[in-house]
N, C-alpha and C positions, 0 to 999 in steps of 0.2 A: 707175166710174172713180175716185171718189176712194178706194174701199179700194183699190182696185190703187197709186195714188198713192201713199196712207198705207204699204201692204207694202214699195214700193221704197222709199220713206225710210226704213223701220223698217230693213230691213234693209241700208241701205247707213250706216246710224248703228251697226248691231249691228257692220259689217265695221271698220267705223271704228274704233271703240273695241278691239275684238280684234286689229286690227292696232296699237292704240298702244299695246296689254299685253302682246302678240308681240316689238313692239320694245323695250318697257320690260327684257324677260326676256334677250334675242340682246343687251343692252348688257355691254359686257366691265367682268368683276368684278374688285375691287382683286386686285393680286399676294399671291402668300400666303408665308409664308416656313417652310423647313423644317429644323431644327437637330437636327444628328444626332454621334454622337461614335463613330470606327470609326480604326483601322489607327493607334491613338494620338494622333489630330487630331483637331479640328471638323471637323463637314462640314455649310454652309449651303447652301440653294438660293433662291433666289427663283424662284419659279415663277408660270406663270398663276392666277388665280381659282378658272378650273372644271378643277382637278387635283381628283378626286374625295377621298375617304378612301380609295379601296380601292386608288387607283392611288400615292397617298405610301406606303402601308403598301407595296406592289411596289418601291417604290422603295428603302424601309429594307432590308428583306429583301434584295435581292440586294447591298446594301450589305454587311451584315453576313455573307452568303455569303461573298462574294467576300474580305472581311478572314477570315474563318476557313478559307480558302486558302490563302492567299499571306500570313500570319502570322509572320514567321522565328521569334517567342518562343511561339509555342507548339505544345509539343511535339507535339499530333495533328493540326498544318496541315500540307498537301501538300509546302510547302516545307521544312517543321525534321524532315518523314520522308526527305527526300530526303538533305538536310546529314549527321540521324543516320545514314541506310541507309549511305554509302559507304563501299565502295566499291563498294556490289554496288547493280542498278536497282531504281528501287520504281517501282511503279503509281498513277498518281495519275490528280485528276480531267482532260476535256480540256479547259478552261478552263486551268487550269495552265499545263497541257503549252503551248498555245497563245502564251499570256503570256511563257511561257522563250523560245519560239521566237521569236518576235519580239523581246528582249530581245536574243537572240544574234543576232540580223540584223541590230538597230541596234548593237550592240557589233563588228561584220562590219564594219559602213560608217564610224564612227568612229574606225576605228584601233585597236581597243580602250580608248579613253579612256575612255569608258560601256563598263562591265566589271562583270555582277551576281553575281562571285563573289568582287566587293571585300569583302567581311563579313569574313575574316580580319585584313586588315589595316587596318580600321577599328577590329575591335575592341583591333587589339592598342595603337591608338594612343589607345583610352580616350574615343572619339570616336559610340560608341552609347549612346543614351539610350532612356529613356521619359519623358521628362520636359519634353521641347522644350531649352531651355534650360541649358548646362551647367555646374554650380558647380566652381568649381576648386580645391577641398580637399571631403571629406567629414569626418562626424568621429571617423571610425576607419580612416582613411587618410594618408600623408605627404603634401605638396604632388606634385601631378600634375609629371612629367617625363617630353620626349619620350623614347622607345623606344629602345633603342641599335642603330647599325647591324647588329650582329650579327643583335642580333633579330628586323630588319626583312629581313634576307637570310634569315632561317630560314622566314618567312611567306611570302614571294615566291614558291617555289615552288605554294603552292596558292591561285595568284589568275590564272589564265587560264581566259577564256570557249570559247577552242577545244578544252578539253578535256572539255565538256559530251556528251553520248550523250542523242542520244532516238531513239525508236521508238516509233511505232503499234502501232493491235491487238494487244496493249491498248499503252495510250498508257502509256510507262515514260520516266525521267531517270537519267542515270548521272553521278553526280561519280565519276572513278575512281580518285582519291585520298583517305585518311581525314582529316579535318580541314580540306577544300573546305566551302567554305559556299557555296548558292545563296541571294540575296538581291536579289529583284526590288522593292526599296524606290525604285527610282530610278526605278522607271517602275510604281509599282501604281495611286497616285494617279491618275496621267494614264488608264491604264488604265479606271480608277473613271469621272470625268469621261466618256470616249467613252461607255462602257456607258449613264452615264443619260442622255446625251442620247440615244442610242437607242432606251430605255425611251420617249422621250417622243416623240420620234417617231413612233413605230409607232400613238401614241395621239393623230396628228394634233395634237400642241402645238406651239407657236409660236415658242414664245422661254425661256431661260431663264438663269439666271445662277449655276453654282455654286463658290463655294468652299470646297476642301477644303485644309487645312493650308496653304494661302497659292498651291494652283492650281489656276488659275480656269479656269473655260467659257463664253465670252460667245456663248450659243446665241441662233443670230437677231439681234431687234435689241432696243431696250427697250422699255417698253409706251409710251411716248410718240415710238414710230417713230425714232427717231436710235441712232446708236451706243452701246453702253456706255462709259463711260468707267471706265478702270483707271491706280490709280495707281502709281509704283515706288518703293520705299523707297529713302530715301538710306541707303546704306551704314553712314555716321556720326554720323547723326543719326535716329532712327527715326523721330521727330514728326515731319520734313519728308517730299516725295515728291521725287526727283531727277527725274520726268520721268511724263508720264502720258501714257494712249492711249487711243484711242477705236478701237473694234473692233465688229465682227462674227464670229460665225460662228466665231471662233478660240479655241484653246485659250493662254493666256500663263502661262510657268511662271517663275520668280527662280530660281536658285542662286547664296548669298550668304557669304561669309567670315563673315558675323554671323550665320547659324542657329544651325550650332552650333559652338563652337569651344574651343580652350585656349588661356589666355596663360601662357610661358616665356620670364624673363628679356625682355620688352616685344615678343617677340614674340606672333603670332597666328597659330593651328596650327587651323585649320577641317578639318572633316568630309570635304575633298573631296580626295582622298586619289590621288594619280596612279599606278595601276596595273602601269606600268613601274618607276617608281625608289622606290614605298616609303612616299614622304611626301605631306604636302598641298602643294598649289601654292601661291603667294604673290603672284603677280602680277596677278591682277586681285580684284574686291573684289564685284563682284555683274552675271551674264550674265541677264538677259531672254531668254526664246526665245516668239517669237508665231509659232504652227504651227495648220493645218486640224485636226492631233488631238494629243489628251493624252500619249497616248502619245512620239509623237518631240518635244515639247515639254519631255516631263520629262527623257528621255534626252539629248536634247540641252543642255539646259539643264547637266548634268550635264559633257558631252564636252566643249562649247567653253569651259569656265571651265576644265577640265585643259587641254587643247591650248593655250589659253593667246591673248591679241590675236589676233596676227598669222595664224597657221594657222585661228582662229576664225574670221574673218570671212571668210578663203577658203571655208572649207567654208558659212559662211552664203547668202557669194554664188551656189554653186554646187549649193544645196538648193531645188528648186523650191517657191515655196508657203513657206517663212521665212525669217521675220524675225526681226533680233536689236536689243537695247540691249544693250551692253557697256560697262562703268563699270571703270578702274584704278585699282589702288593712288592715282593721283594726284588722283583722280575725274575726272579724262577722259574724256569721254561718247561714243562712237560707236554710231551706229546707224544700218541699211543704208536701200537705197534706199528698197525697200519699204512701207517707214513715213512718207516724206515725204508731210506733209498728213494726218498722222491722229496726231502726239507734239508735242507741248507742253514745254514749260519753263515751271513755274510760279512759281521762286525762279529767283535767282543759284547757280548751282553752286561752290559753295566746298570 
């Protein structure tokens, strides 16, 4: 009787102890962070603990795939064979193809505002970089001045997305004009974003949080169970945030008069360039888009700062599933239903 006795203690001290080095093991590991540099940006991640090694290395990889894609500056990406081939089709990979098409779907539903064959008259406006940031004299160049109307009417012609051609089997793109540029910049990031939460997905992860070149993925929630919190730059003062969110689940993109821009004679000539009339818009100063995926968050974010307030928040109102911050020239702050009870004001908006 008592070895039987002594057995069950031994062995219900053995179960004891293996369950409290079972639980020591199943305790979730700090976040780990992953800093990566693709498509001319940073790209961070905050990820879980137990993201292996082999599963960040899957993750870098299709990063750097996907940037040697949809590349416009270099010359053997799917996209700068397409620009060079035209006006005749080139075969590319179906990633691409995929990425165009959806491009031109949201540029379908936007009115053409988001237009990824803006790259002509981007460039003519001196408004592409590699460099984030743009100087406004180089020092083997005169002081930057806008483009003259003429020239801007001479680019005009080759900046429509319904002139785009694709086809299947095998998966081909036509620009069928020479000097069309397709340039899926406005929506690769976002793109980026959906793909690794997917990656992590598939691999039972839980949450993540990444930022690439200023858009984010606040996948799940944070590892202390609550929302992410993200915050928005003011316009005019960078050190402040005009306004900040607590998310889930959501993709949040900025397009902002301060990324990249010119000043002429005290004006300010940004990057985002209105695909009808030629020039950059003037009227608002920085659009927020909090959308389920990266994708129409980037594009969007892109459409509603050309369309402008008023048409913007229509179309906000009437996009199921987002949301906007929208900031004016005047810093006049509106933001839709949607977000009431998850945005903050941290300062006076001045």
């Amino acid at each position: 009787m008592r070895k039987k006795l002594f057995l069950v203690v031994a062995v219900s001290i053995a179960l004891i102890v293996f369950g409290f080095i079972l639980h020591q093991n199943e305790q979730p590991k700090e976040p780990q962070i992953l800093n990566e540099f693709a498509m001319d940006t940073f790209f961070r991640a905050t990820l879980p603990g137990n993201v292996s090694a082999e599963e960040k290395a899957n993750l870098v990889d299709e990063l750097h795939r996907l940037d040697a894609l949809l590349d416009r500056f270099d010359p053997l990406s799917d996209i700068s064979r397409i620009s060079l081939g035209a006006p005749n089709a080139v075969e590319i990979n179906p990633v691409t193809w995929q990425i165009t098409k959806d491009a031109l779907d949201l540029a379908a539903k936007t009115g053409g505002k988001f237009d990824p064959t803006i790259g002509p008259l981007v460039d003519l406006w001196g408004l592409t970089t590699h460099q984030g940031m743009l100087e406004q004299t180089t020092s083997n160049s005169l002081p930057w001045e806008p483009p003259s109307q003429e020239n801007i009417d001479k680019i005009l012609p080759l900046v429509d997305y319904s002139l785009v051609e694709l086809w299947e089997n095998p998966y081909r793109i036509k620009l069928p004009k020479p000097g069309m540029v397709l340039d899926l910049g406005g929506i690769a990031k976002g793109y980026v974003l959906d793909r690794m939460v997917q990656l992590l997905k598939q691999r039972n992860h839980s949450f993540a949080l990444i930022d690439f070149g200023g858009d984010v993925m606040a996948y799940g929630q944070h590892p202390e169970g609550r929302p992410w919190k993200l915050g928005i730059r003011h316009p005019r003062k960078p050190e402040d945030m005009i306004a900040v969110l607590q998310v889930s689940n959501r993709a949040v993109v900025t397009s902002g008069d301060y990324q990249r821009y010119r000043i002429f004679n005290d004006q300010r000539f940004s990057h985002l360039v209105d695909p009808d009339i030629g020039r950059p818009v003037q009227e608002l100063t920085s659009v927020t888009i909090v959308a389920p995926t990266g994708i129409v968050a980037d594009a969007l974010s892109t459409a509603i700062f050309i369309m402008g307030k008023e048409k913007g928040q229509a179309m906000i109102e009437s996009w199921p599933g987002v949301d906007a911050v929208i900031v004016d020239a005047a810093m006049e702050v509106w933001y839709s239903k949607g977000l009431e009870g998850s945005i903050s004001f941290p300062a006076p908006i001045l």
